[in-house]
C-alpha positions in Angstrom: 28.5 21.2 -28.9 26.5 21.8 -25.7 24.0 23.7 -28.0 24.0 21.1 -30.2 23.1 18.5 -27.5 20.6 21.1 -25.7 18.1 21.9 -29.5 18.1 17.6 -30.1 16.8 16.7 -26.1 14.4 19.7 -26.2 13.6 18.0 -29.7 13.0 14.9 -28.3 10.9 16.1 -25.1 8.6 17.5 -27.7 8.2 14.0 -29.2 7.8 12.1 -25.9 4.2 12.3 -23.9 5.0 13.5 -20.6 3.4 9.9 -18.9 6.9 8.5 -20.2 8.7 10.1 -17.5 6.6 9.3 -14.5 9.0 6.3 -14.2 11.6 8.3 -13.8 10.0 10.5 -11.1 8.7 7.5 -8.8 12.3 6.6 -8.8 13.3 10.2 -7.9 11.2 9.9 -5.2 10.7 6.3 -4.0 14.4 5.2 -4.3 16.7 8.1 -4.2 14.5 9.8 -2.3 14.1 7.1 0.3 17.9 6.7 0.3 18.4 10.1 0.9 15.8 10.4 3.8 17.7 7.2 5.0 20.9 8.5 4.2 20.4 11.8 6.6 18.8 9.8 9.6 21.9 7.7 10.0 24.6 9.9 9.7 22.4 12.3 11.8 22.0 9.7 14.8 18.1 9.3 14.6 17.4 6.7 16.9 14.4 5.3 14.9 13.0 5.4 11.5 9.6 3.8 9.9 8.8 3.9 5.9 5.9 4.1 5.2 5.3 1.7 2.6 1.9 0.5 0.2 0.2 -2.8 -1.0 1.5 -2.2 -4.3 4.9 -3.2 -3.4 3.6 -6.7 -3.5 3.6 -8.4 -6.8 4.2 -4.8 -8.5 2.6 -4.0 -11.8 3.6 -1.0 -12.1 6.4 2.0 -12.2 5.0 3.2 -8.8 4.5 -0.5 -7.2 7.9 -1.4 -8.0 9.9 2.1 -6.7 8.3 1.2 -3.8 9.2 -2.5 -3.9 12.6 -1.1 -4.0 12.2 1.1 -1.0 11.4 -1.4 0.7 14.7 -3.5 -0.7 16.7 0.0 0.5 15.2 0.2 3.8 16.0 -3.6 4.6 19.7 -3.2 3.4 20.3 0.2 5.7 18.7 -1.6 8.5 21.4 -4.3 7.6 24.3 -2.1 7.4 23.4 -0.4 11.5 22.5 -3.5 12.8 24.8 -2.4 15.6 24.5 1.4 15.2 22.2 3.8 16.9 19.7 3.8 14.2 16.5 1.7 14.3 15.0 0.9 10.8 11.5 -0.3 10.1 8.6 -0.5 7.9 4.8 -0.2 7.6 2.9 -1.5 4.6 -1.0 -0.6 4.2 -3.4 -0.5 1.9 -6.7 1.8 1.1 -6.9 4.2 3.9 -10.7 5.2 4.0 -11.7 8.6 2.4 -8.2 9.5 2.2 -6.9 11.5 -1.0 -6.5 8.2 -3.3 -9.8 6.6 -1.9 -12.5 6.3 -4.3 -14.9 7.7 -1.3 -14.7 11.0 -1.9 -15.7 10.3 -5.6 -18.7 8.0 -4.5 -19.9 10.3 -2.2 -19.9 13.3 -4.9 -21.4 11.2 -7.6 -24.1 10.3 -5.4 -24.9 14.0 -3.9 -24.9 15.0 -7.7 -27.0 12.2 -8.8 -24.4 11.3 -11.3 -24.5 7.6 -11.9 -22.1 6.1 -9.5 -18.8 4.5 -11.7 -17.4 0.9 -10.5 -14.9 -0.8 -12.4 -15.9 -4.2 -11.0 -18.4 -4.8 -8.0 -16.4 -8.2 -7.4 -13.3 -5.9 -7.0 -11.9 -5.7 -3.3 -10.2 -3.5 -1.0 -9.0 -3.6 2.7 -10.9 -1.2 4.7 -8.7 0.9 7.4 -9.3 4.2 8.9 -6.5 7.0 8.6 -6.5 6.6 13.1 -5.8 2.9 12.8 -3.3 4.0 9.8 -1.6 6.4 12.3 -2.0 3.7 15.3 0.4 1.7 12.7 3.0 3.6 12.5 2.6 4.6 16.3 3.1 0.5 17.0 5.8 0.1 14.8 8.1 3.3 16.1 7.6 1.8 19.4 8.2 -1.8 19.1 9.8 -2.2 16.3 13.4 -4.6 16.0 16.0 -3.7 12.8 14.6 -4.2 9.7 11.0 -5.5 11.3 7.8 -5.0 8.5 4.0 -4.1 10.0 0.9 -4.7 8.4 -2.5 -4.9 10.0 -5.0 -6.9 9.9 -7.6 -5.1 8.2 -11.1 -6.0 7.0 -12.1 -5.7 3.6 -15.6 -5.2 1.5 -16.2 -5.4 -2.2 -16.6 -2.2 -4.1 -20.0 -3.5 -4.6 -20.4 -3.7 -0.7 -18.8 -0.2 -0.7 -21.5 1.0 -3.0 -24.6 -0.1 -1.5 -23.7 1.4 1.9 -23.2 4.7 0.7 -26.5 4.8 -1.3 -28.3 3.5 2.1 -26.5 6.1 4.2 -27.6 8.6 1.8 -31.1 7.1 1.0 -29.7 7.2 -2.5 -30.7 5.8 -5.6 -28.3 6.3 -8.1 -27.7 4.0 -11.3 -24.0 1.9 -11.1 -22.5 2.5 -14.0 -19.9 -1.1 -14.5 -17.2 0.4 -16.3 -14.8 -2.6 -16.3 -11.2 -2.9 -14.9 -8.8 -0.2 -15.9 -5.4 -1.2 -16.7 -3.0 -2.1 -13.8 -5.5 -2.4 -11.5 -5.2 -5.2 -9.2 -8.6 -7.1 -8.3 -7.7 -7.8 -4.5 -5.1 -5.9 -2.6 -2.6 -8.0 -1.1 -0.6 -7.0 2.3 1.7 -10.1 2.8 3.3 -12.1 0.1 3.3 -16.0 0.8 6.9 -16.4 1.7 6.3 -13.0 4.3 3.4 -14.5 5.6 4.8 -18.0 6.4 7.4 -16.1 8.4 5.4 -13.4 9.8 4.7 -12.7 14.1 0.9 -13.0 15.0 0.8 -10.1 17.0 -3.2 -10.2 17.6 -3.7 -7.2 15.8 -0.6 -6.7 13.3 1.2 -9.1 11.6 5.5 -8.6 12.1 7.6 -10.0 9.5 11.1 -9.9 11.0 14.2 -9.0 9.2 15.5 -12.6 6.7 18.7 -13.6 8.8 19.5 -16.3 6.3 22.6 -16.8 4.8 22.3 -16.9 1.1 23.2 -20.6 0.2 22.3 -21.7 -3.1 23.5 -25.4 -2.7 20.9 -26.6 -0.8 18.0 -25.8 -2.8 19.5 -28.5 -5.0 18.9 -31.1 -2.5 15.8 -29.5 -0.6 13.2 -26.9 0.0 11.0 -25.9 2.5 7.9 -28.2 2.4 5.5 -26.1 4.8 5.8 -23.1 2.3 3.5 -24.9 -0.6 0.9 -25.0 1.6 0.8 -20.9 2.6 -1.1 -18.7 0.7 -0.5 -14.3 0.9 -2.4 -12.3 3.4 -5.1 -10.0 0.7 -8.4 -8.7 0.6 -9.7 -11.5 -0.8 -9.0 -14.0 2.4 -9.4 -11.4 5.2 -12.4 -10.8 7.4 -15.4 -9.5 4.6 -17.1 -7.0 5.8 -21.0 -7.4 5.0 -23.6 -4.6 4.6 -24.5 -3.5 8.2 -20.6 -3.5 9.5 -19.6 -1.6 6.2 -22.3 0.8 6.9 -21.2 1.2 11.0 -17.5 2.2 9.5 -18.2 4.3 7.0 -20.2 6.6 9.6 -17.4 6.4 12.0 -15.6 8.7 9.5 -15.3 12.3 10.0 -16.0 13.1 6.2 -18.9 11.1 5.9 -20.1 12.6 9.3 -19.5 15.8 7.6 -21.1 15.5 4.4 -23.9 13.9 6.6 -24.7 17.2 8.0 -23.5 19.7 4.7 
């Protein structure tokens, strides 16, 4: 019978495209995984913790958005659980870290060396702007002053991939052709940080925004009778209401970057 069972799931592996199982992976890795991790600090006695967490945990479109999501969820309910324990749980959330290994730098920067025509989905597109120093300086702030179950996020700038564009071809005296390939799907137009009920909750902490743990008891009852009037009026923290960069400041941090400052000089 275990033969029997073994031949029809290779079968059916053969049938399947191996993109139907990423799913399953990000929730290997972003929800067991983060349990696990979790798990082994507690019963281990670490005294503090931080997840690092993404944008796309907020309003998730996809498998990896929402595994994260749900990290998050699991981070929050640990951080419940050893309220009074020696364990100290908190969270970052970020966005687009500058010429990191998911940033569409790199691929700008190559297109542009090559003299490729430089591919944007859409120049109205945005994206907060951080360095991977202020990305460490995050995490840094958050292990050290971090309460249970506290969520970080910093106030970032952001440009338009547009913006991005035209300060890479004047850095490089470059004149490439754009190429406006259109949005791909699941791709979010503005990166958002803070949903509205996080933000109309969160700690102005001058630099970071801290969205403490939600004490409330859960008491259905009296959302029959009222709600919370203030709330209609907040909107979420994204990269379309943050500080814009323009041209000039876009220009000033992109050469503060040790890979552009490299392929500067190569």
């Amino acid at each position: 019978m275990k033969n029997v069972d073994y031949v029809f799931a290779a079968a059916a592996l053969k049938q399947v495209p191996s993109c139907e199982f990423y799913p399953l992976e990000a929730i290997k890795t972003n929800v067991i995984g983060i349990e696990n991790t979790l798990n082994a600090a507690i019963n281990n006695k670490v005294k503090k913790i931080v997840v690092l967490s993404t944008d796309k945990a907020v309003y998730p479109i996809n498998a990896m958005g929402m595994s994260k999501a749900l990290s998050e969820k699991i981070a929050i309910a640990k951080a419940r659980i050893t309220e009074n324990m020696h364990t100290k749980i908190c969270i970052t959330r970020y966005g687009n870290v500058m010429a990191s290994r998911g940033s569409v730098i790199p691929l700008f920067v190559k297109q542009i060396k090559t003299g490729a025509k430089i591919t944007i989905t859409d120049p109205d597109m945005t994206r907060f702007m951080m360095s991977l120093d202020e990305a460490v300086n995050l995490v840094l702030y958050a292990f050290s002053n971090c309460n249970q179950g506290d969520l970080f996020v910093q106030k970032s700038p952001a440009s338009t991939i547009e913006n991005l564009v035209l300060a890479l071809k004047k850095i490089f005296n470059a004149k490439n052709q754009v190429l406006i390939m259109g949005t791909r799907h699941g791709e979010k137009k503005h990166e958002v940080l803070l949903n509205r009920e996080e933000l109309f909750k969160a700690k102005d902490l001058k630099e970071y925004y801290k969205v403490p743990i939600d004490e409330r008891d859960l008491n259905y009852a009296d959302y029959f009778v009222k709600g919370d009037e203030p709330l209609s009026n907040v909107i979420e923290y994204s990269s379309d209401n943050t500080t814009r960069l323009n041209l000039d400041m876009m220009i000033d941090r992109l050469l503060c970057l040790e890979f552009i400052q490299r392929e500067i000089e190569g």
